[in-house]
HTML snippet that shows the backbone in 3Dmol.js (N, CA, C, O; Angstrom):
<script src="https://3Dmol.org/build/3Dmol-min.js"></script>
<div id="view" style="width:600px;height:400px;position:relative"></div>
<script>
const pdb = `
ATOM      1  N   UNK A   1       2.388  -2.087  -4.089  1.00  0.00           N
ATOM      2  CA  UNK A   1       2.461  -1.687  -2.700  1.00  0.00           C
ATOM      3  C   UNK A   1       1.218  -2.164  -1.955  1.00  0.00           C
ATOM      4  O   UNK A   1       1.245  -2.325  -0.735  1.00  0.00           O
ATOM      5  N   UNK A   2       0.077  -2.402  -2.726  1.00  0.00           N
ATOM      6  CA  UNK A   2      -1.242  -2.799  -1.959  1.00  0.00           C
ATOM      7  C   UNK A   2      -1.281  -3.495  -1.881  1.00  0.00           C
ATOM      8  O   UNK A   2      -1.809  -3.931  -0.857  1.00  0.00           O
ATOM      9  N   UNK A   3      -0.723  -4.471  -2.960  1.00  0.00           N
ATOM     10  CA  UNK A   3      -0.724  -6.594  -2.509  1.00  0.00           C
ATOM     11  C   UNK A   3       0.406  -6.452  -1.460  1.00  0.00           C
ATOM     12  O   UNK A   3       0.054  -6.945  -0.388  1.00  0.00           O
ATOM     13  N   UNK A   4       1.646  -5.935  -1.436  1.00  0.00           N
ATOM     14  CA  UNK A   4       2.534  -6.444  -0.414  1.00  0.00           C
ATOM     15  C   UNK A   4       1.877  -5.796   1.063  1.00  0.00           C
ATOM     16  O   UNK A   4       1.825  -6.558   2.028  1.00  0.00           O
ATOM     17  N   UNK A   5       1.544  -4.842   1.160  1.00  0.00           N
ATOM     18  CA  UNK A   5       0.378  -4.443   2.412  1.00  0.00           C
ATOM     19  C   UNK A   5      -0.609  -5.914   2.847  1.00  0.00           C
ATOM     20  O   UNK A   5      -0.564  -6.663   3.823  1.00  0.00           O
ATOM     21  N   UNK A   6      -1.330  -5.890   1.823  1.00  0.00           N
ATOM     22  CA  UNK A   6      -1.895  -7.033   2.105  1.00  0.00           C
ATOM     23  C   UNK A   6      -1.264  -8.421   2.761  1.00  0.00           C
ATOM     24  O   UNK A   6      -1.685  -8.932   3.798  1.00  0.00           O
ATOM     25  N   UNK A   7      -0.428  -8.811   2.142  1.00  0.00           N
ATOM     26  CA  UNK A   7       0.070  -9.832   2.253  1.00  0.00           C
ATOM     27  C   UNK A   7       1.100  -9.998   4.140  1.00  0.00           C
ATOM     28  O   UNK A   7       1.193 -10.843   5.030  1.00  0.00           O
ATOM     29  N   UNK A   8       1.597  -8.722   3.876  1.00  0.00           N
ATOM     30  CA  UNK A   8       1.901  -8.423   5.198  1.00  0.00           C
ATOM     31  C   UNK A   8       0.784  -8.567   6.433  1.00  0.00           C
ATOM     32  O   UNK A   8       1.066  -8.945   7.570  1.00  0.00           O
ATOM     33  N   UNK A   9      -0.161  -8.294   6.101  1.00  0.00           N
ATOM     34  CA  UNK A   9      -1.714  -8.120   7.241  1.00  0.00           C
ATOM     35  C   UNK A   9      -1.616  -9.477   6.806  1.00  0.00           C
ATOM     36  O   UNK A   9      -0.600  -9.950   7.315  1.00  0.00           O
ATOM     37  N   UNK A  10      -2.158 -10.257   6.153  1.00  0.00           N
ATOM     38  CA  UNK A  10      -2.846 -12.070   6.704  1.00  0.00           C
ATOM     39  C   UNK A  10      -1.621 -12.471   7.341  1.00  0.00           C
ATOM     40  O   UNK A  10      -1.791 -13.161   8.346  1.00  0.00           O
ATOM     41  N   UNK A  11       0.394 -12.050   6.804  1.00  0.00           N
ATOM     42  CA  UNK A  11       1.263 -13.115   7.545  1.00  0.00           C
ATOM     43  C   UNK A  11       0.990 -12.508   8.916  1.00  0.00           C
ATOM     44  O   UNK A  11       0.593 -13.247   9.817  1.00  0.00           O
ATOM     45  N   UNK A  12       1.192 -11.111   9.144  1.00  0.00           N
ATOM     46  CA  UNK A  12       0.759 -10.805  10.766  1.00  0.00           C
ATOM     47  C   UNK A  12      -0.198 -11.401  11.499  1.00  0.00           C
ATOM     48  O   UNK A  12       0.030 -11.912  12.595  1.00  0.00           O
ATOM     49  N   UNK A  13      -1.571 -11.368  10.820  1.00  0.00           N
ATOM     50  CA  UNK A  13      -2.644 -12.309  11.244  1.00  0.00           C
ATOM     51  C   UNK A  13      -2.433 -13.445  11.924  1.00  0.00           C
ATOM     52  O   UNK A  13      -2.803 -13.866  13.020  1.00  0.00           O
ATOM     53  N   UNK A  14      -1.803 -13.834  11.107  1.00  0.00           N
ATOM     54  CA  UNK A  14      -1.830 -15.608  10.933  1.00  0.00           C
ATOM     55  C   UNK A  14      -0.961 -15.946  11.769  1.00  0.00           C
ATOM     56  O   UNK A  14      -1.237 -16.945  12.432  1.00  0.00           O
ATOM     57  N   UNK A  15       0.916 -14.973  12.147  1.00  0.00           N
ATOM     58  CA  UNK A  15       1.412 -15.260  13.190  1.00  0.00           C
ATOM     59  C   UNK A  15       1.590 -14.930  14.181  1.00  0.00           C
ATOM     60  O   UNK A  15       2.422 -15.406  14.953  1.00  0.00           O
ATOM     61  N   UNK A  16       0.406 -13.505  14.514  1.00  0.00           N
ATOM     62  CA  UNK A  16       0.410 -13.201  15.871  1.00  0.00           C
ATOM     63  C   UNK A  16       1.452 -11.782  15.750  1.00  0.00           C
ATOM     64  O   UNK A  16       1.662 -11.071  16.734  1.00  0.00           O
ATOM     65  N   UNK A  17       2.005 -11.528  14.499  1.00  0.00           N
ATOM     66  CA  UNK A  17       3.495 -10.309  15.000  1.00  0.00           C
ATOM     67  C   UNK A  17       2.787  -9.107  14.583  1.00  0.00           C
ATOM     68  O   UNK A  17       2.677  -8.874  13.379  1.00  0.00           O
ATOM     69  N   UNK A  18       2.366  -8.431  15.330  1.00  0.00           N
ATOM     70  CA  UNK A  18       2.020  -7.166  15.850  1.00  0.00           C
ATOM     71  C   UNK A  18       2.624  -5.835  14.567  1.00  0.00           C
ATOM     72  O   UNK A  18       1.945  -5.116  13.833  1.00  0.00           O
ATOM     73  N   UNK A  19       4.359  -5.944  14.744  1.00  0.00           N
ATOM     74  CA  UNK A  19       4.478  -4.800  13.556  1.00  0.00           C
ATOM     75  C   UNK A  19       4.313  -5.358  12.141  1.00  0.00           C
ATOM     76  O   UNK A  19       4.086  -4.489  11.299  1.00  0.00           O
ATOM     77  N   UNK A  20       4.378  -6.646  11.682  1.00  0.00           N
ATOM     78  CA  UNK A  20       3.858  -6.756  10.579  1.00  0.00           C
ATOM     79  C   UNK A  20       2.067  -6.415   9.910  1.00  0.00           C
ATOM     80  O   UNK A  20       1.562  -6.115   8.828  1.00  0.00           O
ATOM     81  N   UNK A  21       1.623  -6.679  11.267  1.00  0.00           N
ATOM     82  CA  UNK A  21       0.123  -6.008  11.055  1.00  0.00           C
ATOM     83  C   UNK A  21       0.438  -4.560  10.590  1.00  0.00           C
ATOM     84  O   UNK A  21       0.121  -4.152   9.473  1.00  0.00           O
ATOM     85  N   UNK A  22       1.224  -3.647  11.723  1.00  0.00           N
ATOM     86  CA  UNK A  22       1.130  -2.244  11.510  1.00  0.00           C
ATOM     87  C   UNK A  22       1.797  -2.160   9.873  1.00  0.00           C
ATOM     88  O   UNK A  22       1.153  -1.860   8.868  1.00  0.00           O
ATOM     89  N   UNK A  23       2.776  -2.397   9.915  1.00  0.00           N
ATOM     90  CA  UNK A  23       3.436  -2.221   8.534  1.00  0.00           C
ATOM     91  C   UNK A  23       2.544  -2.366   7.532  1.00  0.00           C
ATOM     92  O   UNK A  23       2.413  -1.500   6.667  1.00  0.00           O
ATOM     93  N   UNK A  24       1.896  -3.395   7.551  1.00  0.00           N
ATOM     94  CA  UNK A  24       1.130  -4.263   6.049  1.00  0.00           C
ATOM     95  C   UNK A  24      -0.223  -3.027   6.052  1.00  0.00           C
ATOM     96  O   UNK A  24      -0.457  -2.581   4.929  1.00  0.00           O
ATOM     97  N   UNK A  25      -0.988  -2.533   7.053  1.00  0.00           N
ATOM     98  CA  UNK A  25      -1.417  -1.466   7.142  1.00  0.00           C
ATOM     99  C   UNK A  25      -1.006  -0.192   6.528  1.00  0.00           C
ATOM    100  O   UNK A  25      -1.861   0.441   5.910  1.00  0.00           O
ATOM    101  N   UNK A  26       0.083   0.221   6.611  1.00  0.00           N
ATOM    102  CA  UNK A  26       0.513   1.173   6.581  1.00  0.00           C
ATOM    103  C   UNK A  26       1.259   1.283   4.850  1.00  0.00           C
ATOM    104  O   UNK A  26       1.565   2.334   4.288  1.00  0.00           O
ATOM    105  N   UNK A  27       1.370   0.259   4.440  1.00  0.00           N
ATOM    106  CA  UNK A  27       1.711   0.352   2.937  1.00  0.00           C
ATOM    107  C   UNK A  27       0.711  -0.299   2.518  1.00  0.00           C
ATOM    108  O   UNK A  27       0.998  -0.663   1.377  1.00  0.00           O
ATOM    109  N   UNK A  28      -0.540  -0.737   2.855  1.00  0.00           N
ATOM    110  CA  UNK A  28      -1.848  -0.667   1.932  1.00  0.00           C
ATOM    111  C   UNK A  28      -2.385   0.731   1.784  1.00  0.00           C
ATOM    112  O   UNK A  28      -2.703   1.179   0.682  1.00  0.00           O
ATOM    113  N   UNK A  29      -2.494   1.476   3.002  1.00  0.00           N
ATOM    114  CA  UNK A  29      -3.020   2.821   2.714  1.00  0.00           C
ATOM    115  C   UNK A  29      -2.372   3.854   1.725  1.00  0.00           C
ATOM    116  O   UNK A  29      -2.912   4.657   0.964  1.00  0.00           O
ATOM    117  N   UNK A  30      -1.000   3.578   1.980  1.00  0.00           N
ATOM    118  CA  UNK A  30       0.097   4.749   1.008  1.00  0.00           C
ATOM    119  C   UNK A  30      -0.596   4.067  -0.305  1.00  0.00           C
ATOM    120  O   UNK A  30      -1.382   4.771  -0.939  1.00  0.00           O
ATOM    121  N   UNK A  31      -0.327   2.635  -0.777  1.00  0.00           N
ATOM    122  CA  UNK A  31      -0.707   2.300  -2.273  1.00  0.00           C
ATOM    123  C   UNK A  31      -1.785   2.720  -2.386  1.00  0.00           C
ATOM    124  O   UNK A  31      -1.875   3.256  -3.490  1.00  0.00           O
ATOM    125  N   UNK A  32      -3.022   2.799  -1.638  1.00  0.00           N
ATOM    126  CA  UNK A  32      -4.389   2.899  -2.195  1.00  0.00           C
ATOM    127  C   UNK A  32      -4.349   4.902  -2.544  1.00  0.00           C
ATOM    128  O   UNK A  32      -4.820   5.524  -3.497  1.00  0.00           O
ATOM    129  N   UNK A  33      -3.633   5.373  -1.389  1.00  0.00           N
ATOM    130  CA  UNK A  33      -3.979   7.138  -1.970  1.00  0.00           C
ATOM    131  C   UNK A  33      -2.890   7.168  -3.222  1.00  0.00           C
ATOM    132  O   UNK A  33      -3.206   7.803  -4.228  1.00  0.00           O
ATOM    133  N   UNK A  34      -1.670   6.520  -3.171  1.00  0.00           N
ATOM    134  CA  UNK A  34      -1.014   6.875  -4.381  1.00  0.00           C
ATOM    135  C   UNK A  34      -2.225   6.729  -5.957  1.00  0.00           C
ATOM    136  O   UNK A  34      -2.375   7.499  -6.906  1.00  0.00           O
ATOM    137  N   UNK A  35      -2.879   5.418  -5.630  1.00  0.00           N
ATOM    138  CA  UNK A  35      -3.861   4.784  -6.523  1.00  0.00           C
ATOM    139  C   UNK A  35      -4.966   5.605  -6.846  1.00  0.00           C
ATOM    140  O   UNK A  35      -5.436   5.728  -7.977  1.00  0.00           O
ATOM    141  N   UNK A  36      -5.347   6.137  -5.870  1.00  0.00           N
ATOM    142  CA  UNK A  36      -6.083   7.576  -6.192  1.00  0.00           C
ATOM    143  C   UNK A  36      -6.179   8.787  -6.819  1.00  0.00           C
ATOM    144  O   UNK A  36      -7.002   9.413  -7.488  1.00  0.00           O
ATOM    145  N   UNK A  37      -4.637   8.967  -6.217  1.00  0.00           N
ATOM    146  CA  UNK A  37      -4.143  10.312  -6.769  1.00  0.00           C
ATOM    147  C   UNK A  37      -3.959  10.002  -8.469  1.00  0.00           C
ATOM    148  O   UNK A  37      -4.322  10.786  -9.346  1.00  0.00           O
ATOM    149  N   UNK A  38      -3.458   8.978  -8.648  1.00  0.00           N
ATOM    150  CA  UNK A  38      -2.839   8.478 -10.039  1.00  0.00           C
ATOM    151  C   UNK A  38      -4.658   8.441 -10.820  1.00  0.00           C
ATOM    152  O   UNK A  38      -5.187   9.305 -11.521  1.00  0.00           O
ATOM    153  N   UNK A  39      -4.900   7.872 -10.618  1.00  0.00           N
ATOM    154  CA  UNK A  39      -6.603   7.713 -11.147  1.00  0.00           C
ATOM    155  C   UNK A  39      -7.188   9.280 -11.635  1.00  0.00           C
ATOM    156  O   UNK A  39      -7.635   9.688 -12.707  1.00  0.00           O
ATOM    157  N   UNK A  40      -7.017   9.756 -10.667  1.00  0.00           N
ATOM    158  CA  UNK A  40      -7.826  11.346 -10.822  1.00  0.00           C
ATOM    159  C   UNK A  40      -6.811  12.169 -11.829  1.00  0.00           C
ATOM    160  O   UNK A  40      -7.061  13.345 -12.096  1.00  0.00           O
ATOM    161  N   UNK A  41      -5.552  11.444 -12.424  1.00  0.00           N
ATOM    162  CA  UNK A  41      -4.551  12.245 -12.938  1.00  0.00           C
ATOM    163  C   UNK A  41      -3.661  13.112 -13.103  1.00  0.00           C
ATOM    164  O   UNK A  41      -3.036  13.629 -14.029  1.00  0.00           O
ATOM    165  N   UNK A  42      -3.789  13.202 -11.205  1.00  0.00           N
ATOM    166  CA  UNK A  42      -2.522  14.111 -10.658  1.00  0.00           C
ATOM    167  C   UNK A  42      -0.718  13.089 -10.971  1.00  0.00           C
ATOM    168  O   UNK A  42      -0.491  11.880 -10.950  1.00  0.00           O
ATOM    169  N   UNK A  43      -0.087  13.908 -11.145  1.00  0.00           N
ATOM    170  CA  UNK A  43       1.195  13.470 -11.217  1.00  0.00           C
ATOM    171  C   UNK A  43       1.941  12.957  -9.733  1.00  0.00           C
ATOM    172  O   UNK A  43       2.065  13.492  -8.632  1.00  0.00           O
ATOM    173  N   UNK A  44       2.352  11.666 -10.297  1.00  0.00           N
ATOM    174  CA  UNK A  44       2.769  11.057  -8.647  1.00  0.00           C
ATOM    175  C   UNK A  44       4.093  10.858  -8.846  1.00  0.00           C
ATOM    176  O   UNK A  44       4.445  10.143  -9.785  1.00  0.00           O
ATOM    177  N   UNK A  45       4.778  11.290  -8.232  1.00  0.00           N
ATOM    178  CA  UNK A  45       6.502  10.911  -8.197  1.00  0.00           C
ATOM    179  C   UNK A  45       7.144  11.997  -9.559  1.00  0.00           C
ATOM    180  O   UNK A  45       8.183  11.955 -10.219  1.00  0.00           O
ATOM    181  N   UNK A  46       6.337  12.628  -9.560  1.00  0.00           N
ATOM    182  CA  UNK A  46       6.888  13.521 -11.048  1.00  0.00           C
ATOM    183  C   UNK A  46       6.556  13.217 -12.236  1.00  0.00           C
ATOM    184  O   UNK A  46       7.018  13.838 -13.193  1.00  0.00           O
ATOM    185  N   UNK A  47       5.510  11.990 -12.406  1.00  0.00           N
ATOM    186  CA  UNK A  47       5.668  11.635 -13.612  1.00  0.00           C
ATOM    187  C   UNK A  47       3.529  10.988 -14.045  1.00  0.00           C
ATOM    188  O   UNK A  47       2.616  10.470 -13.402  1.00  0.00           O
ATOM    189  N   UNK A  48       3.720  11.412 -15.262  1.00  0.00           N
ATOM    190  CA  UNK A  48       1.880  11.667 -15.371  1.00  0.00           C
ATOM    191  C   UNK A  48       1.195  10.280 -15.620  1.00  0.00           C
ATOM    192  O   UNK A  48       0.086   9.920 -15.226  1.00  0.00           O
ATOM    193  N   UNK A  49       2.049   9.631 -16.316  1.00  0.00           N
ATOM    194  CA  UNK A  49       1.751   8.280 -15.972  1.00  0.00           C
ATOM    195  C   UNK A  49       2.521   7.051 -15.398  1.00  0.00           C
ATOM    196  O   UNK A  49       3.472   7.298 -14.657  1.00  0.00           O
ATOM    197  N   UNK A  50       2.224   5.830 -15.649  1.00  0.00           N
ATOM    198  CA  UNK A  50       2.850   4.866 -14.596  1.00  0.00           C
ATOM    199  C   UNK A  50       3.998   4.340 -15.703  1.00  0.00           C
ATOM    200  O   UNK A  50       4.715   3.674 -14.955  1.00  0.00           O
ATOM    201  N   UNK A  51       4.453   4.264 -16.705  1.00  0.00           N
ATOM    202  CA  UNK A  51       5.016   3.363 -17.758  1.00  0.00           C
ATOM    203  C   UNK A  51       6.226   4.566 -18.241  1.00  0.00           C
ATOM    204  O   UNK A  51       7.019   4.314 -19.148  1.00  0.00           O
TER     205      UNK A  51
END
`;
const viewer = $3Dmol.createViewer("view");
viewer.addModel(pdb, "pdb");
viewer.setStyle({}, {cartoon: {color: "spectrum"}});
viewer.zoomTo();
viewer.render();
</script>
């Protein structure tokens, strides 16, 4: 979810489209707290680890 965030922000960048900025924003931040939460070893989606 954080590379496709990403990837969304440089194509927005690069072509000027406004909600792909917001979007690519907006699913870098969800991946990075999911990434957090998962790190500190809270259960994310119901389940304690990723596999």
């Amino acid at each position: 979810m954080i590379v496709l965030g990403v990837i969304l922000l440089v194509i927005g960048f690069l072509t000027g489209i406004g909600i792909l900025w917001t979007i690519g924003i907006i699913l870098a931040v969800i991946g990075l707290i999911l990434w957090v939460l998962g790190a500190m070893g809270h259960a994310v989606a119901g389940r304690k680890h990723y596999w």
